[in-house]
C-alpha positions in Angstrom: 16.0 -9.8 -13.7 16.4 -6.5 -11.9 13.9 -4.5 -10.1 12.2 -1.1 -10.7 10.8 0.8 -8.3 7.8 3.4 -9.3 6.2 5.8 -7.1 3.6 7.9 -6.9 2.9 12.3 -7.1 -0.6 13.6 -6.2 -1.5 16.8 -6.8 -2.0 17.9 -3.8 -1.3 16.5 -0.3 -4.1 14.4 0.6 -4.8 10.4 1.1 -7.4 8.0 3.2 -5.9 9.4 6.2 -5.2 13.0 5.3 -8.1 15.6 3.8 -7.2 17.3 1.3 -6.0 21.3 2.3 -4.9 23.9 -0.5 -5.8 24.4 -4.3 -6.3 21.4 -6.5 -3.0 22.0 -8.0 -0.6 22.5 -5.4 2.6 23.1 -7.2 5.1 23.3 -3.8 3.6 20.0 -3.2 4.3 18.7 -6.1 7.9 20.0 -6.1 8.5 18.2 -2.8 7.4 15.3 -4.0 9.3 14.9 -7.0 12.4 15.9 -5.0 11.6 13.6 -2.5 11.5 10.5 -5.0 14.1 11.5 -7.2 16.3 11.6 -4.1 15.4 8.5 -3.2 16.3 6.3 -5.5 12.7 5.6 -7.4 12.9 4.8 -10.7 10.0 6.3 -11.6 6.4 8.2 -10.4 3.0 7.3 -11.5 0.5 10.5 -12.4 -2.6 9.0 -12.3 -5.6 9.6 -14.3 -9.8 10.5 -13.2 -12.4 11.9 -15.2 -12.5 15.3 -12.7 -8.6 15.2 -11.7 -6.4 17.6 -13.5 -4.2 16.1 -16.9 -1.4 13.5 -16.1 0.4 15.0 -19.3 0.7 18.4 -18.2 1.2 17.5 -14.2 3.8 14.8 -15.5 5.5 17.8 -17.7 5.8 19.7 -14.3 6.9 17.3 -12.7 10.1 16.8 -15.5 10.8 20.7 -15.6 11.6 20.1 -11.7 13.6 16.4 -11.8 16.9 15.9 -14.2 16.9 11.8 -13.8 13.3 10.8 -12.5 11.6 9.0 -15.0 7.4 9.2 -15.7 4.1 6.9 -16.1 1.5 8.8 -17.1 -2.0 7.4 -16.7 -3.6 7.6 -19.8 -6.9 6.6 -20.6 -8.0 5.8 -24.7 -11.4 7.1 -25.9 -10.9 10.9 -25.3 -7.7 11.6 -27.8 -7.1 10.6 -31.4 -4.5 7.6 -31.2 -2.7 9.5 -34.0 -2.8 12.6 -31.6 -1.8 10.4 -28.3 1.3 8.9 -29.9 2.7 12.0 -31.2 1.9 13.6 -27.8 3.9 11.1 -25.6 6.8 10.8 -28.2 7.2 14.4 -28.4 7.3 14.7 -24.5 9.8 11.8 -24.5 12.3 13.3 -26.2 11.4 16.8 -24.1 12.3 15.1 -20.7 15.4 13.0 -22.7 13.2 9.6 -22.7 11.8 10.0 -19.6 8.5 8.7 -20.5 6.1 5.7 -20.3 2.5 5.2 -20.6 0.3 3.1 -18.1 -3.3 2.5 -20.1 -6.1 2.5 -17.8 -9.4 1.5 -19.5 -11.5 2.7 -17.0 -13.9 0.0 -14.8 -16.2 2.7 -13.5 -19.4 3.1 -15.7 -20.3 5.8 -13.7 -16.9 7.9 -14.0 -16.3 7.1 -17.8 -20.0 9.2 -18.4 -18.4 11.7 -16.3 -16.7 12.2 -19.9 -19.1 11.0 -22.2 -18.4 7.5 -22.8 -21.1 5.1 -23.1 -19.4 1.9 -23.7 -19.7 -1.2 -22.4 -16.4 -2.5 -20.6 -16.1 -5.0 -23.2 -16.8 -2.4 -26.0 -13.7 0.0 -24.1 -11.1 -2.9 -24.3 -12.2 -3.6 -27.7 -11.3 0.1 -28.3 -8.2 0.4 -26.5 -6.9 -2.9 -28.3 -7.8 -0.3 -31.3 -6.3 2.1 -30.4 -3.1 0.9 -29.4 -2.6 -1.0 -32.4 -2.4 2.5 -34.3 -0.3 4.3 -31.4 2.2 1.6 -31.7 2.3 2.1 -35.6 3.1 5.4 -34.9 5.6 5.5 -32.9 7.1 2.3 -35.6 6.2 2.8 -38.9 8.2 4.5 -41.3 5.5 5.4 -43.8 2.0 6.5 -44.0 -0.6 3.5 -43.0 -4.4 2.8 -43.2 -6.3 1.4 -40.2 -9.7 0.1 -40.3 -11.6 -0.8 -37.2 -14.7 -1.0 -35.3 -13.6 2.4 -33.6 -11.2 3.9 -35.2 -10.1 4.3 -38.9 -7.2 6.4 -40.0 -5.8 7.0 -44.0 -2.3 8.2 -44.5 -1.4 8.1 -40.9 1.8 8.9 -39.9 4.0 10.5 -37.4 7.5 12.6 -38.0 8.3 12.3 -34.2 9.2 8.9 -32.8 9.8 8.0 -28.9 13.3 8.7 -28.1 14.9 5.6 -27.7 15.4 2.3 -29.5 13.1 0.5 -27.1 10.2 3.0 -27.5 8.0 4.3 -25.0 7.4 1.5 -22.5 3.6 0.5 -22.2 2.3 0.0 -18.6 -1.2 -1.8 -18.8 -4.1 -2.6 -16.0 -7.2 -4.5 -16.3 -8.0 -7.6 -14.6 -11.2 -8.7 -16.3 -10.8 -11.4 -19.4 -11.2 -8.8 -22.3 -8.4 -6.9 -20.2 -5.6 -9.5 -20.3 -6.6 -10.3 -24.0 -5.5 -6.3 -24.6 -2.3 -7.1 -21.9 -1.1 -10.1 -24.2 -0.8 -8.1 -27.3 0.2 -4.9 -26.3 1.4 -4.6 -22.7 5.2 -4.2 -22.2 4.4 -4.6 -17.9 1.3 -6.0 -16.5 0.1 -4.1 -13.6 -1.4 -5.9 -10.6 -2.9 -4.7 -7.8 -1.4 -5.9 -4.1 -3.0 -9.6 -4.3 -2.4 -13.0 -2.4 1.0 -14.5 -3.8 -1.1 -17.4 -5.0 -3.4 -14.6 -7.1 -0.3 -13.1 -8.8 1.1 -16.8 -9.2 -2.4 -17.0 -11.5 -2.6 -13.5 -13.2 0.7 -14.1 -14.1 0.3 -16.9 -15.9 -2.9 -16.0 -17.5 -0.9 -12.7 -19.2 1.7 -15.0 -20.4 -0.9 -17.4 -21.8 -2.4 -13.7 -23.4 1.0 -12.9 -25.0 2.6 -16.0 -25.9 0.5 -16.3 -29.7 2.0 -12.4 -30.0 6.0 -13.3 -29.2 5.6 -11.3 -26.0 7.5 -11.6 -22.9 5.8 -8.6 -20.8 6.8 -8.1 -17.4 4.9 -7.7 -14.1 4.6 -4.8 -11.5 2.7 -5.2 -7.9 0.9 -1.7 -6.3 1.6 -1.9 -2.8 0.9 0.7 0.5 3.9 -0.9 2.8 3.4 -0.2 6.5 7.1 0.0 8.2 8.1 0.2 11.8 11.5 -0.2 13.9 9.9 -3.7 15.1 7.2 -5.7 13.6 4.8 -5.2 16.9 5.3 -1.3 16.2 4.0 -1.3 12.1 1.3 -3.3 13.0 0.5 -0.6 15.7 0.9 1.7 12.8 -1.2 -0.1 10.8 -4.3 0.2 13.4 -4.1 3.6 13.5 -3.8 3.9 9.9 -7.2 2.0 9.5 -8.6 4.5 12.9 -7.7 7.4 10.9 -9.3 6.1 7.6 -12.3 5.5 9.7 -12.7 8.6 10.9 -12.1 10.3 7.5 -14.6 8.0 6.2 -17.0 9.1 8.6 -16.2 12.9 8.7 -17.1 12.8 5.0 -13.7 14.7 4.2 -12.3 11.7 2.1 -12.2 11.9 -1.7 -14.4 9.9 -2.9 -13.6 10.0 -6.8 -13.4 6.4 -8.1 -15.7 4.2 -6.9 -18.9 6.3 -6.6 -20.9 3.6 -7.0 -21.7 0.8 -4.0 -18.0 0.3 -2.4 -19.4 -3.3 -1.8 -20.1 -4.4 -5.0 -17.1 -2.7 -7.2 -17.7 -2.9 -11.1 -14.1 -3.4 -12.0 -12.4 -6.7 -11.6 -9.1 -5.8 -9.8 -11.3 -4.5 -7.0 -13.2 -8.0 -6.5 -10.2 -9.8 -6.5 -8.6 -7.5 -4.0 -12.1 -7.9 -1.7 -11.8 -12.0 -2.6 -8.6 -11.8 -0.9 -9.8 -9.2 2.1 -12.5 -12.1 2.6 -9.9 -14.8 3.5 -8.7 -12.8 6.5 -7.3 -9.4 7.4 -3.7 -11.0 7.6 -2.8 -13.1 4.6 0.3 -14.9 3.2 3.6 -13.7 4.9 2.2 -10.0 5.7 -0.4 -8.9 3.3 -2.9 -6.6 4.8 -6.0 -6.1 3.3 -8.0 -4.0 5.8 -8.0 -0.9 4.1 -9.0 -3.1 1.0 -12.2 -4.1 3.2 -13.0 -0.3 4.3 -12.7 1.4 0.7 -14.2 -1.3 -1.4 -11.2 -2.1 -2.7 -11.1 1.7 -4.2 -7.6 1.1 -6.2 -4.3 0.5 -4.5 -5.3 -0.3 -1.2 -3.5 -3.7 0.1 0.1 -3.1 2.2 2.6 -5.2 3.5 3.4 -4.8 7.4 6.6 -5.0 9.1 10.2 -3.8 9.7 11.7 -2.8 6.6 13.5 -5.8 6.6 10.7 -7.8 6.9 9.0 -5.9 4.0 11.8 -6.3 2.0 11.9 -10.2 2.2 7.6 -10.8 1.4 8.4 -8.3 -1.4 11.2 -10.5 -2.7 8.7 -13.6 -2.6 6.7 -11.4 -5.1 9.8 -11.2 -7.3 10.3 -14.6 -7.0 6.9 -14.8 -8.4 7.8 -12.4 -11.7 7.4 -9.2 -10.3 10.2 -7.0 -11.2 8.6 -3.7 -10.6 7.1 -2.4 -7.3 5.0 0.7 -7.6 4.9 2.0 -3.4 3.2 4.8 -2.1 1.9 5.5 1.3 -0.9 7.1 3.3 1.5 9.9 4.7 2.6 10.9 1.0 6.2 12.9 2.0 6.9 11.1 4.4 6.1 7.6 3.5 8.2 8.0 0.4 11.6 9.7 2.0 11.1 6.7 4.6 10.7 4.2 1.2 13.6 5.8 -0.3 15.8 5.6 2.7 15.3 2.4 4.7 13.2 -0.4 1.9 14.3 0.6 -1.8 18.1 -0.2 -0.9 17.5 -3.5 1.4 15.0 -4.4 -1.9 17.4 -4.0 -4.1 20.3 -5.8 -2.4 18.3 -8.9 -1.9 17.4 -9.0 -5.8 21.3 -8.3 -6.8 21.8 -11.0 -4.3 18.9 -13.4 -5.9 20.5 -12.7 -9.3 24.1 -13.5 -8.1 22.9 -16.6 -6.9 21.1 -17.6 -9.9 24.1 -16.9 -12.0 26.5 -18.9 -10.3 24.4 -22.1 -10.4 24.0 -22.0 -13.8 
């Protein structure tokens, strides 16, 4: 099984630790950024999606015009765009960026955000739609003749689509969601399971559950982790790094300069599932399995990718190989010093990551 690595292009320079300085859209950023990860041997970048952040599809066709091999996930959230409109959209930009493209669904777990848009539904009700609406975006991008769809949400006569994703594999199908109806959607559509940076004995169980999920579809999807690793020249120096990290989020916090975008509503009491997990897990200790560190969890209310891993890149590299062990085969990475944090990713964790999984794999061949 071998290993992707995705990271991650902001629009602007900003994270818990730096405010946010510049326009909205800050294209040299962005350039840097791109150039930054495409040098470094990521596979891929995530352009994320909020209800008052600017569009993943048009940052994300940026962000191609400026890379020739770095591949995309765009964010993408169902309720606001036609299926019909969504799958044409994406296949069209895949064969743009010569099958760069891949879709990560986000349902949205923030009542308060979704009406930001408009949307009124339930959580339940959103999954229920975005099952929906997958199942015609799919059909899309397959069928070779016009089809009907009837549904709760959506219904479509006739549909069809003259451009199809790229390649023979399609447009790849990232999925998040941690709540029950979630992994329902997961099992039948996901092609890779996002978690958030949980206790190995958490992903152990999510794991499962998604393969449970697909298993009555024929589906074998696979499993990425979000991670904020914390690296230092010895392991007493990241954890130094790692206090003053959480300082500096502190005082940000307390300035009032931080964005504040997702979770506007109580940070203790999160509506989305993936946040209480990550917050079950911050309650067992600030230190967990091998080098888990769920601190900044605790202080953001578990406000999206928020957990890290602490330690020499060596060290990183081996508790990020127990995750693989696990399932995991993708790592999306991003730091808390943007630029930085990903040329250091690129230069000293991606390869050591990668040799220990060609290593794993050579070993698992020859006892076989």
């Amino acid at each position: 099984m071998s290993v992707e690595f995705i990271g991650f292009i902001g629009n602007h320079n900003a994270s818990e630790i730096i405010p946010r300085q510049g326009p909205v859209i800050d294209r040299a950023f962005i350039r840097a950024s791109a150039a930054i990860h495409e040098r470094g041997g990521f596979d891929r970048v995530l352009l994320a999606f909020h209800s008052a952040t600017p569009d993943s599809l048009f940052v994300g066709q940026y962000v191609a015009q400026v890379t020739s091999r770095l591949k995309l996930m765009l964010a993408h959230r169902p309720g606001f765009t036609a299926p019909t409109l969504a799958a044409r959209q994406l296949a069209t930009l895949d064969h743009l960026t010569d099958g760069r493209v891949a879709v990560h669904i986000i349902t949205g777990g923030n009542d308060r955000e979704l009406a930001q848009d408009g949307d009124w539904l339930t959580k339940d009700e959103r999954y229920a739609r975005t099952q929906e609406y997958l199942d015609i975006v799919r059909q899309e991008w397959t069928r070779r003749e016009p089809f009907d769809y009837k549904g709760e949400f959506y219904r479509v006569s006739g549909a069809f689509s003259d451009v199809k994703p790229q390649g023979p594999e399609g447009i790849p199908v990232y999925f998040g969601g941690s709540s029950p109806a979630a992994i329902a959607v997961a099992g039948k559509h996901a092609d890779v399971y996002a978690l958030w940076g949980e206790t190995q004995a958490q992903v152990a169980e999510t794991i499962a559950a998604v393969r449970a999920a697909a298993a009555p579809h024929g589906r074998a999807p696979r499993f990425s982790l979000s991670l904020r690793p914390i690296l230092g020249a010895t392991e007493e120096e990241a954890w130094a790094k790692a206090d003053r990290i959480l300082a500096q989020a502190r005082a940000l916090r307390a300035a009032g300069a931080e964005q504040r975008l997702v979770n506007a509503t109580d940070p203790d009491r999160p509506q989305n599932e993936g946040s209480r997990r990550l917050l079950a897990a911050a309650a067992q200790g600030a230190r967990l399995d091998k080098r888990l560190w769920t601190e900044l969890a605790r202080l953001t209310g578990a406000n999206g990718n928020s957990t890290s891993l602490v330690g020499t890149p060596d060290q990183v590299a081996e508790a990020m190989l127990d995750y693989y062990r696990l399932g995991i085969s993708t790592f999306l990475i991003r730091g808390f010093d943007p630029l930085a944090d990903a040329l250091e990713y690129g230069r000293d964790l991606i390869p050591r990551v990668r040799a220990l999984v060609a290593g794993e794999t050579a070993g698992s061949r020859a006892a076989e």
